[in-house]
C-alpha positions in Angstrom: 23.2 -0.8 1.6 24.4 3.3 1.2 25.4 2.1 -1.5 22.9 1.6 -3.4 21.1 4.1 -6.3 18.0 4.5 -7.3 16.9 3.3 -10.4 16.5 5.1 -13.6 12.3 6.1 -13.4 12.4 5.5 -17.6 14.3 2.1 -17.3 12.0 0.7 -14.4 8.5 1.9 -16.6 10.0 -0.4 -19.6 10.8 -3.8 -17.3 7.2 -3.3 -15.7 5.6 -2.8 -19.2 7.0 -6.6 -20.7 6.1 -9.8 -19.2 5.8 -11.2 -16.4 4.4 -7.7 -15.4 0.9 -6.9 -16.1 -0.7 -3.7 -16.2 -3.8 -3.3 -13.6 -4.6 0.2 -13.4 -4.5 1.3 -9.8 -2.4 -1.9 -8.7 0.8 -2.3 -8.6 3.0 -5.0 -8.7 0.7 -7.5 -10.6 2.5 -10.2 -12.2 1.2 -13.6 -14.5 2.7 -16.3 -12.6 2.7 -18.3 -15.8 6.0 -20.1 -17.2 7.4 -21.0 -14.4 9.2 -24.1 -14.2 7.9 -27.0 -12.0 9.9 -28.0 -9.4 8.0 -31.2 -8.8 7.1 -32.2 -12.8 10.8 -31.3 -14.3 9.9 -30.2 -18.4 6.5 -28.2 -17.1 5.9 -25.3 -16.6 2.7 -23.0 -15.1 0.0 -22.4 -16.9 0.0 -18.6 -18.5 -2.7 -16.3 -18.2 -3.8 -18.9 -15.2 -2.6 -17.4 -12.0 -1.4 -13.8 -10.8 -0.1 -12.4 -7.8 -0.8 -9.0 -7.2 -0.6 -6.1 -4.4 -4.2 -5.5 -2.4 -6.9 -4.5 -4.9 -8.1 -1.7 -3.3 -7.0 0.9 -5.2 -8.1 -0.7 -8.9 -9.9 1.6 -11.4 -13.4 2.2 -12.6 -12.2 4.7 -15.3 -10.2 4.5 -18.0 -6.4 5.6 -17.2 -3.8 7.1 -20.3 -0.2 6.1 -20.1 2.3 6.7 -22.1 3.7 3.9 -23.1 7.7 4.0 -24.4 7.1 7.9 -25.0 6.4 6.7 -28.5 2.4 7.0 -28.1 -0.5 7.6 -25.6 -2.0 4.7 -25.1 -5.4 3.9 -23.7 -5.3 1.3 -21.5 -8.4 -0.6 -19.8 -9.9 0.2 -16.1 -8.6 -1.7 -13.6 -11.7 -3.8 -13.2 -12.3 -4.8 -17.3 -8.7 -5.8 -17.2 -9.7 -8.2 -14.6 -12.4 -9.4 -16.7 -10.8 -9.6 -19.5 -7.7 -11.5 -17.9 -10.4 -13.9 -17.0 -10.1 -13.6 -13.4 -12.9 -15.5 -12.0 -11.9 -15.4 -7.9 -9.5 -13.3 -5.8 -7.7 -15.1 -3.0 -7.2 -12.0 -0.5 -4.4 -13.1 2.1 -4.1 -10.2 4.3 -5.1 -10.1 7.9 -7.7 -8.5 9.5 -5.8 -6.3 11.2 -4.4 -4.9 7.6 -7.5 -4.5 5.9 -8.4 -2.1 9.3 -5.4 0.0 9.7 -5.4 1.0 5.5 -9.0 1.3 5.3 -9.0 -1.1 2.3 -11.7 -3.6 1.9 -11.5 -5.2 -1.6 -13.8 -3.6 -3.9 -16.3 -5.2 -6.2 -15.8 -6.7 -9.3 -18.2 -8.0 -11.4 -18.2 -11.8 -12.2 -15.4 -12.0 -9.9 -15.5 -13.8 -6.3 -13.2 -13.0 -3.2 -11.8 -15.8 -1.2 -10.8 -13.7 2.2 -8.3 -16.2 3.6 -5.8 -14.6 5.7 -2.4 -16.4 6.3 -2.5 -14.6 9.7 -5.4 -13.8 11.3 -4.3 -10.7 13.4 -1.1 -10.1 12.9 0.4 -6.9 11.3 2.4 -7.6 7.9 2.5 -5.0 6.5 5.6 -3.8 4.5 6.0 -1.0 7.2 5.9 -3.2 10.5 7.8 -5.5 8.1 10.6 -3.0 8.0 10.2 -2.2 11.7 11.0 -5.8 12.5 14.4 -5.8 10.9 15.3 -2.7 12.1 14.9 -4.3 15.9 
């Protein structure tokens, strides 16, 4: 794994501005989890625009964010939270344990029109991507 180089900053801001990514100001790694193929209906595939998978929320915008987009123009994008909206995002399924929410001081924020489902996979545990790491190190 020395081996490896980092990407090109220029190269990864063009993949994350096509689809599947979707720009969330203050999230990252949100993605539409539409197109997919079924593996139980072979010829389907998911919904678009129906269900997204995303990083925790707590860092999403209430003001408007510039970007520049191809550093062609500057672009103004939506907050964080009117993207939501206008996504259509009616209900948040938050999956991280309680112990997670604790140790990053992150509660989910509100959003209007949109409910949160807190149903963590595990209830105590410590999953984060840095005890992650320190597992497979070990």
């Amino acid at each position: 794994m020395d081996d490896l180089k980092p990407l090109d900053p220029a190269y990864v801001q063009e993949i994350l501005l096509k689809p599947p990514f979707v720009t969330l100001a203050g999230v990252i790694n949100v993605r539409d989890l539409g197109q997919l193929p079924s593996t139980t209906c072979p010829g389907h595939i998911t919904k678009p625009r129906y269900l997204f998978r995303s990083a925790e929320l707590s860092g999403i915008t209430d003001e408007g964010m510039f970007s520049r987009v191809l550093l062609l123009y500057l672009s103004k994008l939506l907050t964080g939270k009117a993207k939501v909206q206008e996504l259509g995002i009616t209900k948040v399924f938050d999956l991280r344990s309680d112990t997670e929410i604790r140790k990053y001081n992150a509660p989910l924020p509100k959003i209007d029109g949109v409910e949160v489902i807190h149903i963590p996979v595990f209830q105590q545990e410590d999953y984060s991507p840095e005890m992650m790491a320190k597992y497979v190190r070990a």
